[in-house]
C-alpha positions, 0 to 999 in steps of 0.5 A, a space after each residue: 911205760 915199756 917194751 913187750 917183745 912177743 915171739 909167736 909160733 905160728 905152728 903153735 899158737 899156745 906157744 909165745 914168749 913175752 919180755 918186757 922192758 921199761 921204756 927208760 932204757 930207750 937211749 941205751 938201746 940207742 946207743 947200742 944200736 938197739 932201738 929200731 930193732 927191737 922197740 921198732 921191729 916191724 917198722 924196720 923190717 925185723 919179722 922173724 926172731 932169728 933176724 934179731 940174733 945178729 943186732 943183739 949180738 952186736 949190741 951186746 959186744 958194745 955193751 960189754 966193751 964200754 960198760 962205763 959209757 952206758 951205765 950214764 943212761 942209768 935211771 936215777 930212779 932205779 927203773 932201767 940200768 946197765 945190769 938189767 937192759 943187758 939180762 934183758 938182752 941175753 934172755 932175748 938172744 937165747 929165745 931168739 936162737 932157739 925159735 929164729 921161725 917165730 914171729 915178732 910182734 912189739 908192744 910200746 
């Protein structure tokens, strides 16, 4: 199971970008204070990608000052760690920075 985290165009509909994360990353998001923005999005009132650029930045700046207390959520199995949530989140952020118009729909 996993996020897919869709940004629309709506001027252009052949224009969307898709990132898919698996859902084992659920309690680091959490702790980052990640999950309702991005695996709830609608249902907390995030609609347009540029509102995203903001809790992702905050998120990111925890993640990266206490590396150590996050990789604890590491998937034994290997499907969902520290190293991938967080290039998840920078490949996000750039797309949110630079289409903050577009629309965002969740998938889980």
């Amino acid at each position: 199971m996993s996020l897919t985290l869709y940004l629309l165009d709506t001027e252009n509909p052949d224009m969307e970008l898709s990132f898919n994360v698996t859902h084992n990353l659920t309690e680091m998001a959490q702790e980052a204070e990640l999950y309702d923005c991005l695996w709830r999005a609608e249902k907390n009132g995030f609609v347009k990608a540029g509102q995203l650029v903001e809790p992702i930045k905050r998120g990111l700046k925890s993640l990266g000052a206490m590396p150590e207390q996050f990789k604890k959520y590491n998937q034994p199995n290997g499907w969902g760690s520290y190293d991938v949530f967080v290039s998840w989140l920078k490949r996000v952020l750039e797309a949110c920075e630079e289409n903050p118009d577009c629309l965002i729909e969740t998938c889980v």
